[in-house]
C-alpha positions, -999 to +999 in steps of 0.1 A: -099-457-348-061-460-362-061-422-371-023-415-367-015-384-343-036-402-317-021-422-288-033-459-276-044-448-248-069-415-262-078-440-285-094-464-265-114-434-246-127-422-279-138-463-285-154-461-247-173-437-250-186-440-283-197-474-275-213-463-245-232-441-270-240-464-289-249-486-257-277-459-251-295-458-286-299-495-281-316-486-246-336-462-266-345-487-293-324-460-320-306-488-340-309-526-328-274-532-322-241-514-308-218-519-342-186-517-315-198-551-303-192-567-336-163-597-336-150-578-366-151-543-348-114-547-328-112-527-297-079-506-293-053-525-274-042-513-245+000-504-247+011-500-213+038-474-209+070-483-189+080-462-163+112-442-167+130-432-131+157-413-132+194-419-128+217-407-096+231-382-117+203-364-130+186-363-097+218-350-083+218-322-108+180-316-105+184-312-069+207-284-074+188-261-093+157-260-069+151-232-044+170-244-010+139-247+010+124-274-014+155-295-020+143-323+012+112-328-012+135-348-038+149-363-001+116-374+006+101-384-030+136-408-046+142-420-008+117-425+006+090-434-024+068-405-010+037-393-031+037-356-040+012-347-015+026-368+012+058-351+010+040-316+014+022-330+045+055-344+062+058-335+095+086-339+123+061-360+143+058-387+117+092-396+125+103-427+149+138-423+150+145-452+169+135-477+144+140-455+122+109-452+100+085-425+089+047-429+092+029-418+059-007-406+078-019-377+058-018-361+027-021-324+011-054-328-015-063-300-037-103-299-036-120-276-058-090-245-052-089-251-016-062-275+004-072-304+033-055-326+048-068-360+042-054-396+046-029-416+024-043-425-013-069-451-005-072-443+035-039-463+038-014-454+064+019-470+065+051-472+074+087-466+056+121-472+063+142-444+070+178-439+056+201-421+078+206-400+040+174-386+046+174-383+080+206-358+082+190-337+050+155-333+070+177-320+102+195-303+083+162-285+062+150-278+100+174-258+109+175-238+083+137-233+077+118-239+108+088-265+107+057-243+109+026-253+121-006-253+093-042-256+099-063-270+074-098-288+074-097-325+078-111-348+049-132-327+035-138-287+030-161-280+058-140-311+079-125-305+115-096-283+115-062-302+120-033-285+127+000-299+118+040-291+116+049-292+084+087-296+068+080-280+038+058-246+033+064-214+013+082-188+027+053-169+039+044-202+058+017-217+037+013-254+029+023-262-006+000-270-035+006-287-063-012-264-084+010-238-076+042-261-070+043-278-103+048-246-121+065-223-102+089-246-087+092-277-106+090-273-143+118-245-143+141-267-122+134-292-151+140-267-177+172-255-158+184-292-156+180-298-195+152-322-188+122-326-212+092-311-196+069-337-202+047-355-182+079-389-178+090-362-156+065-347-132+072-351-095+062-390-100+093-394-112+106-394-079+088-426-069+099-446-098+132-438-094+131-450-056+117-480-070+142-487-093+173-480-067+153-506-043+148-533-073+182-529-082+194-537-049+177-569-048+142-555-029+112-578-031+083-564-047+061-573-017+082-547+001+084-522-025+047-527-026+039-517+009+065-491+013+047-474-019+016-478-002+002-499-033-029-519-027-021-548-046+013-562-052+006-570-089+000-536-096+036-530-081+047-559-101+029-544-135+045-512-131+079-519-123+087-555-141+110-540-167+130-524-136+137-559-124+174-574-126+172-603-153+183-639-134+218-634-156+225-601-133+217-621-106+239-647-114+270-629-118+266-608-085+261-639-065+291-653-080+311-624-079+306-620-043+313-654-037+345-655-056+355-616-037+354-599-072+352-569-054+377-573-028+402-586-056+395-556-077+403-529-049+434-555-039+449-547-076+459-574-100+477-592-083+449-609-059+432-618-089+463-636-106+465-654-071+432-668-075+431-677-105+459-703-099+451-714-064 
């Protein structure tokens, strides 16, 4: 099961269902025992891979080489941690600008070549903060391409139909599908951008980089947990523990802001001789 060219992670499928193979033929009384269960037969270890957001700059530059009328969806994806087909089903209604947040209630699912609304990844609704950022670029989107209203079964293909307002749609007012999405719109602004088209980058991207921007601003994970609409705050924790600040960061902002680092740098040399020998 070490066969170079294969990953950890295909590995351990191949082991799976072999065993579960194996598993069977003991069922049918073909051999007596499943080999895989063996103390001496090692099971391939699982590697975990970490999570690789994106910096300011190359979101910036991505951002510029999408079609106008799909820019927001980087708006709503890096800030707003928005999962691809909750960004499609964003509507001007989910907003409560006088908190301000937006309410994540549906979803755009692909189900077998047709599109439904449906709730949130695990029937979970919920509630994220609003930056004013985002705000401004979904008035802005507005006026320049008009929310249109989109009927589409509800939960399922024969569910009731729901009609919605959506942010983003094609040009000919249909609701957006990742099937057609991905490759039509994304992977060329990737290739445009210099990006590796690989699957580090696919919309996902977008969430780990909101992530990352929230971590590094001192964000618990409880938060960042709920606002990505995670289950279980370990998971968050699993994911994103590399993204963390190390205590030594920590340290040095806390005493930098006590000690006006900042406000001694933009004061000029001067302020800092000054403190150093009060």
């Amino acid at each position: 099961m070490q066969e170079k060219g294969l990953s950890a992670g295909y590995r351990r499928v191949l082991f799976s269902d072999v065993s579960m193979i194996l598993n069977a033929a003991v069922d049918d009384k073909k051999i007596v025992t499943n080999p895989f269960a063996a103390k001496s037969i090692q099971r391939p270890r699982h590697v975990p891979t970490k999570v690789q957001p994106w910096s300011v700059e190359r979101l910036t530059a991505f951002r510029t080489k999408l079609p106008a009328r799909y820019r927001v969806a980087i708006d709503l994806g890096a800030g707003c941690g928005l999962r691809q087909g909750e960004i499609f089903a964003v509507s001007p209604d989910d907003l409560d600008v006088n908190r301000p947040t937006i309410r994540v209630v549906r979803q755009i699912k692909l189900v077998r070549g047709a599109l439904i609304f449906a709730p949130p990844k695990g029937g979970k609704t919920r509630e994220v903060p609003l930056p004013a950022s985002v705000a401004r670029r979904l008035g802005d989107h507005a006026k320049q391409y008009a929310p249109v209203e989109v009927t589409l079964p509800w939960g399922t293909l024969t569910g009731e139909p729901t009609t919605v307002t959506l942010y983003l749609t094609t040009a000919d007012g249909l609701p957006l599908s990742r099937s057609k999405f991905n490759p039509a719109v994304w992977r060329p602004a990737i290739r445009a951008t210099g990006i590796p088209d690989d699957r580090h980058n696919g919309m996902h991207v977008l969430r780990h980089t909101y992530a990352s921007v929230l971590l590094d601003a001192g964000e618990s994970i409880k938060a960042l947990s709920t606002y990505l609409g995670h289950a279980d705050p370990g998971f968050t924790l699993r994911t994103y523990t590399h993204l963390l600040p190390t205590s030594e960061d920590r340290t040095r902002r806390a005493i930098d802001t006590a000690f006006g680092e900042d406000q001694a740098a933009k004061d000029g040399p001067e302020a800092v001789d000054g403190l150093e020998t009060a």
